[in-house]
N, C-alpha and C positions, 0 to 999 in steps of 0.2 A: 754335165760336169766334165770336164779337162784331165786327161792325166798327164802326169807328172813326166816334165822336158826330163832327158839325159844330155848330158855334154860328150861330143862327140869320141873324148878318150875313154867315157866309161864305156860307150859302145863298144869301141875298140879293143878295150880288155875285156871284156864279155865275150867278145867272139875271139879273141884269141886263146882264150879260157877252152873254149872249145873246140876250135880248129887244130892249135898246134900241142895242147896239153891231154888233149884225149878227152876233158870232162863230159859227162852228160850236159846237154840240152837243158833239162828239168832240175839237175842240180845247181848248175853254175847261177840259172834264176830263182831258186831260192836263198842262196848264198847272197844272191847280191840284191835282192829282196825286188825283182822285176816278174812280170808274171811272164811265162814261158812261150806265150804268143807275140811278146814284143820280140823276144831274142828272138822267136825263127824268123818274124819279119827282119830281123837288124840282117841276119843270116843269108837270108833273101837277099835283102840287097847288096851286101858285102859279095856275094857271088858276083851278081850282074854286074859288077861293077870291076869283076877280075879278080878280086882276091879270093883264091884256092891254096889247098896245098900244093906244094909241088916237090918232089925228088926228096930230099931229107926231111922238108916238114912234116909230109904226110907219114914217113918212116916214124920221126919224133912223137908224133901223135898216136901214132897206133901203137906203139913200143909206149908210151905213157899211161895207154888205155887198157894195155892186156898187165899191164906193170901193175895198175890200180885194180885190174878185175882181180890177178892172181893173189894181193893180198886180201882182198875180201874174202877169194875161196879157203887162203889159206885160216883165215879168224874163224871163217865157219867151221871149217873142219873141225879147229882148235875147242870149240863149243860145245859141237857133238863129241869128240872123244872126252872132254869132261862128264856132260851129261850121260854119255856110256857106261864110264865108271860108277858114276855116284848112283847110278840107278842097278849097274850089280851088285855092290856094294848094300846099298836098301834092301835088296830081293834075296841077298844070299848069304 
């Protein structure tokens, strides 16, 4: 069995999902519902073929991807200092 053609823009927003946006690898192909061995191959060959980041993109991207980490850390935090409380609160 076959799987399923992409058109050569969805490639291209896949991998720029990830190159100049920061996203995960593993995320960006669940989102876009591809399984995450097709995107490194697309990956792969958008390399060999010269597209990198280069000077502002790679800045873009990494600045999107600590941008995206920091507010994860920050929700987490936000989690634990509820569950801190509500469990002093129980205890005391």
């Amino acid at each position: 069995m076959r799987g399923t053609r992409y058109t050569a823009e969805f490639k291209a927003e896949a991998i720029k999902q990830v190159l100049e946006r920061g996203h995960g690898v593993v995320d960006v192909a669940k989102r876009l519902g591809v399984s995450d061995k097709s995107l490194y191959g697309w990956l792969r060959q958008a390399r060999k073929s010269g597209l990198k980041p280069t000077g502002d993109d790679a800045l873009r991207a990494e600045n999107a991807r600590l941008k995206t980490e920091l507010k994860r850390a920050i929700e987490e935090r936000d989690i634990l200092k509820k569950a801190a409380a509500y469990f002093a609160k129980v205890s005391g």
